[in-house]
C-alpha positions in Angstrom: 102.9 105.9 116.4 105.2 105.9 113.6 104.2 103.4 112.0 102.9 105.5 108.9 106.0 107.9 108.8 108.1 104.8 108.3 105.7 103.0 105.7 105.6 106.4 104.1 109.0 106.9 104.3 109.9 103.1 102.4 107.4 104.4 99.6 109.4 107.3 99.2 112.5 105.7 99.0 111.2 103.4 96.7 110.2 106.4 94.6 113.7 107.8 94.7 115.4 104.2 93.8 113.0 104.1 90.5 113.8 107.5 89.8 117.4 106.4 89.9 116.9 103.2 87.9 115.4 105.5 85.0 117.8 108.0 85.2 120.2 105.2 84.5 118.3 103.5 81.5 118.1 107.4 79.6 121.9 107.5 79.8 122.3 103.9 78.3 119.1 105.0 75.8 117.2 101.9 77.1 113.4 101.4 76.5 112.2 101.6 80.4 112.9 98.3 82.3 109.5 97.1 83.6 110.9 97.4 86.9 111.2 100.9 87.1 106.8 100.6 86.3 106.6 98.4 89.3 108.3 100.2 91.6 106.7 103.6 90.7 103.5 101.9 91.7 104.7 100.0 94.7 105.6 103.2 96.0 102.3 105.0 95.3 100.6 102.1 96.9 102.9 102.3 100.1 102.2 105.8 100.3 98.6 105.4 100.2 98.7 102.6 102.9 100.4 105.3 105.2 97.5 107.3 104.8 95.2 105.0 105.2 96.8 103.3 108.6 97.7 106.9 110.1 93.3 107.9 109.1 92.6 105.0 111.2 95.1 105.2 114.2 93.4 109.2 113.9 90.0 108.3 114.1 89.0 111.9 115.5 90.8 113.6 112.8 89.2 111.5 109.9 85.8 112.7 111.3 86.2 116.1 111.8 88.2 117.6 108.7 88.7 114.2 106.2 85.0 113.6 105.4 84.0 116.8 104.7 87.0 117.1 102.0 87.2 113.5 101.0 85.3 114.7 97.1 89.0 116.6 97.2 90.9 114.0 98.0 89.8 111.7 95.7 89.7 113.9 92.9 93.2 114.6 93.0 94.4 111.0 94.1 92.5 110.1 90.1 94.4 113.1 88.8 97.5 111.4 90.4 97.0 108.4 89.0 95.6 109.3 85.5 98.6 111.8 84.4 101.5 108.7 86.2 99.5 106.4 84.1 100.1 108.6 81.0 103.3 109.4 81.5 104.4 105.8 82.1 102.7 104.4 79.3 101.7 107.1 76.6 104.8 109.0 76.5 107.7 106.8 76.2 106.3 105.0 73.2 106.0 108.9 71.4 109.7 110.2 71.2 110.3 113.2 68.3 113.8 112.7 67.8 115.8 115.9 66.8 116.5 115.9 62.9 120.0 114.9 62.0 120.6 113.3 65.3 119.9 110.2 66.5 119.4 111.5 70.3 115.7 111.7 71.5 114.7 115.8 72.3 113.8 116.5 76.0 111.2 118.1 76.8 
């Protein structure tokens, strides 16, 4: 079925269209709209739901090679989430601005 390629797929559009919506707010030097924190997380949420519907439409699959790696899997799912969670919240309240301009420095 396709079902999870399509609900995978609408995550990571989603992805893409808050990508796009912070791109945007960086050239107006805006603080990051809220929305662009909601969608990041709807789409990591749709993603996991394709997962989880294409483990159980794959019940075989999930038993042979999923359980034995599944420490694996959640390890880095955490890792996922801990370093998005950072990034979203930590870092754009710790700019270091450049000295005699008034643009923040990329890094």
């Amino acid at each position: 079925m396709a079902i999870p390629l399509v609900i995978g797929g609408a995550g990571i559009v989603v992805e893409l269209l808050s990508g796009e919506l912070d791109g945007r707010s960086e050239k107006r030097k805006e603080r990051h709209p809220i929305i662009y924190h909601v969608l990041f997380y709807i789409s990591l949420v749709l993603m996991a739901i394709a997962l989880g519907i294409a483990a159980v439409l794959n019940p075989s699959y999930v038993e042979n090679v999923i359980i034995q790696e599944i420490p694996y899997i959640i390890g880095g799912a955490l890792i996922v989430f801990a370093v998005s969670s950072f990034i979203l919240v930590v870092r754009p309240h710790h700019r270091i601005k450049k000295q005699g301009t008034d643009e923040p420095s990329i890094i």
